[in-house]
SELOPA-912889 format. One record per residue: residue number from 1; chain; residue in one letter; x, y, z of N, C-alpha, C, O in turn. Coordinates in steps of 0.2 Angstrom, whole numbers, plus 5000, padded with zeros to 4 digits. Atoms other than C-alpha are relative to their C-alpha. Example, Ala and Ser with C-alpha at 12.3 -4.5 7.8 and 13.67 -1.06 7.14 Angstrom:
<fimars>
+-----+-------+------+------+------+------+-------+-------+-------+------+------+------+------+------+------+
|  nr | kette | rest | n_c1 | n_c2 | n_c3 | ca_c1 | ca_c2 | ca_c3 | c_c1 | c_c2 | c_c3 | o_c1 | o_c2 | o_c3 |
+-----+-------+------+------+------+------+-------+-------+-------+------+------+------+------+------+------+
|   1 |     A |    A | 5004 | 4994 | 5000 |  5062 |  4978 |  5039 | 5004 | 5006 | 5000 | 5009 | 5005 | 5003 |
|   2 |     A |    S | 4996 | 4994 | 4999 |  5068 |  4995 |  5036 | 4996 | 5005 | 5003 | 4999 | 5011 | 5004 |
+-----+-------+------+------+------+------+-------+-------+-------+------+------+------+------+------+------+
</fimars>
This chain:
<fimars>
+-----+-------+------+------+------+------+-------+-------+-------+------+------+------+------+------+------+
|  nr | kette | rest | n_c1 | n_c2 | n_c3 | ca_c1 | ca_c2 | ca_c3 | c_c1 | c_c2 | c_c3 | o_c1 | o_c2 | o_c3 |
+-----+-------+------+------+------+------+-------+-------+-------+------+------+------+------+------+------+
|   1 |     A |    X | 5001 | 4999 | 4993 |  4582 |  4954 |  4926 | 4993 | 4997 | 5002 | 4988 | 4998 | 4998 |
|   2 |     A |    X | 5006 | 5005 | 4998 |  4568 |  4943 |  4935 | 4998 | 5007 | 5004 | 5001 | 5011 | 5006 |
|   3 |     A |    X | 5003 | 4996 | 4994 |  4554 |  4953 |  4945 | 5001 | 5001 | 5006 | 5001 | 5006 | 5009 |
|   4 |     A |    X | 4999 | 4999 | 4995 |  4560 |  4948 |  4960 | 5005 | 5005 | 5001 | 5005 | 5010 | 5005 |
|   5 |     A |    X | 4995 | 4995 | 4999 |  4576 |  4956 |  4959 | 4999 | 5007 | 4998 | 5002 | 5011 | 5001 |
|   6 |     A |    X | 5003 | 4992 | 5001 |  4567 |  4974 |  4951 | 4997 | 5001 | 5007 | 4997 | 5007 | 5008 |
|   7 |     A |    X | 5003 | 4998 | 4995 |  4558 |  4975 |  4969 | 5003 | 5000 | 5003 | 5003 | 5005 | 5007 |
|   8 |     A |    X | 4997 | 5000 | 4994 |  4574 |  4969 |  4979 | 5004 | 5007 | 4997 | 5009 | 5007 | 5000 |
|   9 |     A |    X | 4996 | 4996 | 5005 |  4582 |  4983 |  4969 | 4995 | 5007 | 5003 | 4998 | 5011 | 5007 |
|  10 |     A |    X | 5007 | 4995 | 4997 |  4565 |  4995 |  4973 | 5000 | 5002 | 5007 | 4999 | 5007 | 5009 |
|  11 |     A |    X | 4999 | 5000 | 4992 |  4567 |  4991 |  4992 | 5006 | 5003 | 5001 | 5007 | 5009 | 5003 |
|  12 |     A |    X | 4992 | 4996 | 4998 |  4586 |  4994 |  4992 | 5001 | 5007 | 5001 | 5002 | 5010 | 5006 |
|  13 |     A |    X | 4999 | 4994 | 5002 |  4585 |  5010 |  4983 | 4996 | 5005 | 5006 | 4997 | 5009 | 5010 |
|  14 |     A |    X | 5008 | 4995 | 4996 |  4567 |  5018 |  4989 | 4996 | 4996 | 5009 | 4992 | 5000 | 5012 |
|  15 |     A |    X | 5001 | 5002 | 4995 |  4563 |  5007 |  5005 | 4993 | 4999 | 4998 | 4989 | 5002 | 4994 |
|  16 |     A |    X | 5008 | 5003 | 5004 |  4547 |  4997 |  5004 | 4994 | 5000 | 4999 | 4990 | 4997 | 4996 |
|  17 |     A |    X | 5006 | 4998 | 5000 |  4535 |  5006 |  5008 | 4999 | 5006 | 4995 | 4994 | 5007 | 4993 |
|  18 |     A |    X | 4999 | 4996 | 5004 |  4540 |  5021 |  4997 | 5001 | 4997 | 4996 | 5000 | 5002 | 4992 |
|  19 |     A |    X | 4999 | 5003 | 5008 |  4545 |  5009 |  4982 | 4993 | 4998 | 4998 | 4992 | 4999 | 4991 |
|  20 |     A |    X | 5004 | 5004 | 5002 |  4527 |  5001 |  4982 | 4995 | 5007 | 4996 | 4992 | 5007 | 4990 |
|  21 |     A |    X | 5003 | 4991 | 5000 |  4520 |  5021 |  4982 | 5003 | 5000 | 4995 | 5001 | 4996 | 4991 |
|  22 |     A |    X | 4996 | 4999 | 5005 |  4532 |  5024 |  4969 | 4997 | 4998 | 4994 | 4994 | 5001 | 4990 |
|  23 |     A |    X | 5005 | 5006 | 5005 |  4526 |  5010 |  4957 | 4994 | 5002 | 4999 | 4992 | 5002 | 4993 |
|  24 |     A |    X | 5005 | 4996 | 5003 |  4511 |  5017 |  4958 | 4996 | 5004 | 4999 | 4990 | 5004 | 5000 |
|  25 |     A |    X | 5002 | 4992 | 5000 |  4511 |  5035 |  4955 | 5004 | 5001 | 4996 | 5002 | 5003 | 4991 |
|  26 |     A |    X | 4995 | 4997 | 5006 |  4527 |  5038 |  4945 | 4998 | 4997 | 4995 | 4997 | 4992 | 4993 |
|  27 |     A |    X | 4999 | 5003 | 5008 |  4525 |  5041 |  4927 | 5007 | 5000 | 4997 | 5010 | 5005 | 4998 |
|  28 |     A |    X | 4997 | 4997 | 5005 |  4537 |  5039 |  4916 | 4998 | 4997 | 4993 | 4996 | 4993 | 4989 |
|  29 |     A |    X | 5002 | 4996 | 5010 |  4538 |  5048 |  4901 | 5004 | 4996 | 4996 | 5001 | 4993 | 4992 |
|  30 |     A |    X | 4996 | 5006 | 5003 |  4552 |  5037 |  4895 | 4999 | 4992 | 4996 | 5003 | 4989 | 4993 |
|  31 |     A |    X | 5005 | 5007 | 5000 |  4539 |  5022 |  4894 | 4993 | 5000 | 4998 | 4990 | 4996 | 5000 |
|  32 |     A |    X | 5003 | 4995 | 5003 |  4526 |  5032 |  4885 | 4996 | 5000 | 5006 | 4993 | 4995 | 5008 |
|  33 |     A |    X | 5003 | 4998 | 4992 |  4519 |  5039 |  4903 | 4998 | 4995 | 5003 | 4991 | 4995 | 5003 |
|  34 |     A |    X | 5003 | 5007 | 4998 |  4516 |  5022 |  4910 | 5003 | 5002 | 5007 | 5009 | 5003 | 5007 |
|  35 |     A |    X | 4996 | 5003 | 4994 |  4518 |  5020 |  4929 | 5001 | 4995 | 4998 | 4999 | 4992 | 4993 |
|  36 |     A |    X | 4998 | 5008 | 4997 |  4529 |  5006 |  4937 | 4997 | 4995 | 4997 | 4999 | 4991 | 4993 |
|  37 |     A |    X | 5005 | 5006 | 5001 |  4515 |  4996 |  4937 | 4998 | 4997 | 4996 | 4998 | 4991 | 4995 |
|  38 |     A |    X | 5003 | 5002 | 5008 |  4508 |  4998 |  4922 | 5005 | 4999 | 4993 | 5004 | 4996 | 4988 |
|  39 |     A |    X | 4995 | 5004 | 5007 |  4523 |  4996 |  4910 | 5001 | 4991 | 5003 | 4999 | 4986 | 5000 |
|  40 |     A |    X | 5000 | 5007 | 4997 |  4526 |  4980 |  4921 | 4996 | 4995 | 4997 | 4997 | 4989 | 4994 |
|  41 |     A |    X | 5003 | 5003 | 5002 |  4510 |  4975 |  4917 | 5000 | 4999 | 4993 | 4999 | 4994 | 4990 |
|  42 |     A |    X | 4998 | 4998 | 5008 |  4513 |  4981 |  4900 | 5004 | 4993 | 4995 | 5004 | 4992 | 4989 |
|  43 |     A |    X | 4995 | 5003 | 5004 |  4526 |  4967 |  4897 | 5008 | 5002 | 5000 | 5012 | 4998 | 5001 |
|  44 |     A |    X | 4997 | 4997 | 4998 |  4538 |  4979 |  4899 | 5009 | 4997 | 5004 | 5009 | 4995 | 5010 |
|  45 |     A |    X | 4994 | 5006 | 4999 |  4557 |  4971 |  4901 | 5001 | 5005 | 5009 | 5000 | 5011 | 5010 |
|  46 |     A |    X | 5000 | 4995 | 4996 |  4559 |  4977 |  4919 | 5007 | 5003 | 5002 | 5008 | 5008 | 5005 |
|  47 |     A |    X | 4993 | 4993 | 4999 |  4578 |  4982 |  4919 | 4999 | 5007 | 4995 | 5002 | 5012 | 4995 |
|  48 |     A |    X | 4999 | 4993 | 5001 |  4571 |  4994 |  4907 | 4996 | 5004 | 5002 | 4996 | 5010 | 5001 |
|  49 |     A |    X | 5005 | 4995 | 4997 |  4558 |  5000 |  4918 | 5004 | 5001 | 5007 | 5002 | 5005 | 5010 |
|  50 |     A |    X | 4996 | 4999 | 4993 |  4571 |  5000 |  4934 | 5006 | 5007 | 4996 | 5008 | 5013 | 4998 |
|  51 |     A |    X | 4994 | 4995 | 5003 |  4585 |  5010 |  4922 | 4994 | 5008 | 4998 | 4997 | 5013 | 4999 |
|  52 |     A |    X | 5005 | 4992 | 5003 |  4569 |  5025 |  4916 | 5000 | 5003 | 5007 | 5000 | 5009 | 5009 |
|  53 |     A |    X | 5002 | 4997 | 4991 |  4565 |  5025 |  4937 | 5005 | 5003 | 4999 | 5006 | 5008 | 4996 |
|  54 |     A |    X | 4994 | 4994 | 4996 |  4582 |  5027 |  4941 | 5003 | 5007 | 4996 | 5005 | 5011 | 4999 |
|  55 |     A |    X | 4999 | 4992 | 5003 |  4585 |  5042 |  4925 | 4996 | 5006 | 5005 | 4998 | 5011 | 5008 |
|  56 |     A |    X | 5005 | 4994 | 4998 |  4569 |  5051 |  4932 | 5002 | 5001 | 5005 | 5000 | 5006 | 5007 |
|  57 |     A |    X | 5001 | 4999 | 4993 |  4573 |  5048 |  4950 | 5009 | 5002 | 5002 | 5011 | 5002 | 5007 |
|  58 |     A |    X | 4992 | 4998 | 5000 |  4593 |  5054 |  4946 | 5003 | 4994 | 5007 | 5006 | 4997 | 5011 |
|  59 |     A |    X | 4998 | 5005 | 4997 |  4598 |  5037 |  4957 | 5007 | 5000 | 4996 | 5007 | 5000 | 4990 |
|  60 |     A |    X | 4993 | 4999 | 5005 |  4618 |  5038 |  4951 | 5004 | 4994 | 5000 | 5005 | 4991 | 5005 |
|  61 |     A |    X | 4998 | 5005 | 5004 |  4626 |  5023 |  4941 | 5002 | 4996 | 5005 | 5000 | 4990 | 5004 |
|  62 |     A |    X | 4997 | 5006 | 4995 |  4635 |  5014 |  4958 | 4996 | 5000 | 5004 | 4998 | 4997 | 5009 |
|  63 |     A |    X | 5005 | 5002 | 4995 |  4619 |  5013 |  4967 | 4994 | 4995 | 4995 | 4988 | 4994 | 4997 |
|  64 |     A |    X | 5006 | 5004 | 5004 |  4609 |  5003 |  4952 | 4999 | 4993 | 5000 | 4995 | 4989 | 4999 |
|  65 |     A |    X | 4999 | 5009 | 4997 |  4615 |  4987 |  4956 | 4999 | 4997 | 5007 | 5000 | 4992 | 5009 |
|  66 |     A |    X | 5003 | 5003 | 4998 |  4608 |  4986 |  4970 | 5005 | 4999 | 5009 | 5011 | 5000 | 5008 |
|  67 |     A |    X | 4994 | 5000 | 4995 |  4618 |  4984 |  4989 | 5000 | 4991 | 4999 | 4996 | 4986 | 4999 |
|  68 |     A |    X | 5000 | 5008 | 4999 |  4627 |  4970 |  4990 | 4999 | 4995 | 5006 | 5001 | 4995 | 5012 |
|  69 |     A |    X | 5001 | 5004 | 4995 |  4622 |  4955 |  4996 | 5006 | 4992 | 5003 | 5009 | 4989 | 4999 |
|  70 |     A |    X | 4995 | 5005 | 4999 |  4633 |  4942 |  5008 | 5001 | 4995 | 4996 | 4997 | 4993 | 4991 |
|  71 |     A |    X | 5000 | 5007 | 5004 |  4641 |  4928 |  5001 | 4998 | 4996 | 5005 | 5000 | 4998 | 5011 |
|  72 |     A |    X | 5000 | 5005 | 4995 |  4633 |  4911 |  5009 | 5004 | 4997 | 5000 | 5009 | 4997 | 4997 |
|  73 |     A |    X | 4994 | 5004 | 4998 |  4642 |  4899 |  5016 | 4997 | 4995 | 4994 | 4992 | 4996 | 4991 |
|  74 |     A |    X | 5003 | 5005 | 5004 |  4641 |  4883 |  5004 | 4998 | 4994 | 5005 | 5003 | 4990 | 5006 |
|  75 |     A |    X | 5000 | 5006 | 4995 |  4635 |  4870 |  5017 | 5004 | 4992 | 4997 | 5007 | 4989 | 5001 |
|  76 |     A |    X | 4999 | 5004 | 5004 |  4639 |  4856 |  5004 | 5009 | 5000 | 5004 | 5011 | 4995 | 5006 |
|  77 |     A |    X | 4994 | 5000 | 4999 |  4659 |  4862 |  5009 | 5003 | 5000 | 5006 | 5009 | 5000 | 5007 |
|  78 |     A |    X | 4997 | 5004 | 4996 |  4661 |  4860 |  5025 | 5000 | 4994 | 5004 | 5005 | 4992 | 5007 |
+-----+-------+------+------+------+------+-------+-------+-------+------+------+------+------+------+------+
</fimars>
């Protein structure tokens, strides 16, 4: 998972201004008490820091992927 998609994921879920608050104030214990932030900075892979939110924030398995987004057109085909 690239950063960006852990934030479009963060927005989806928590909305963006409550994602950024989230990131930095939630610990988790799962990541030895490390906010968001700080595992990230940590190195930290971040689908494992988005899978530990969503355990501690009980987010339920069909909402971790994220809403889906349109398919584009391909300009190239028509």
């Amino acid at each position: 998972m690239r950063m960006s998609e852990f934030w479009r994921l963060m927005d989806d879920e928590f909305g963006a201004s409550y994602s950024r608050m989230l990131a930095s104030t939630h610990v988790l214990h799962a990541l030895d008490d490390l906010t968001v932030e700080q595992a990230l900075a940590a190195h930290r892979r971040p689908r494992d820091v988005w899978e530990a939110l969503c355990d501690d924030m009980n987010v339920p398995p069909e909402r971790r992927l994220g809403v889906d987004l349109p398919v584009r057109d391909n300009p190239k085909e028509s």
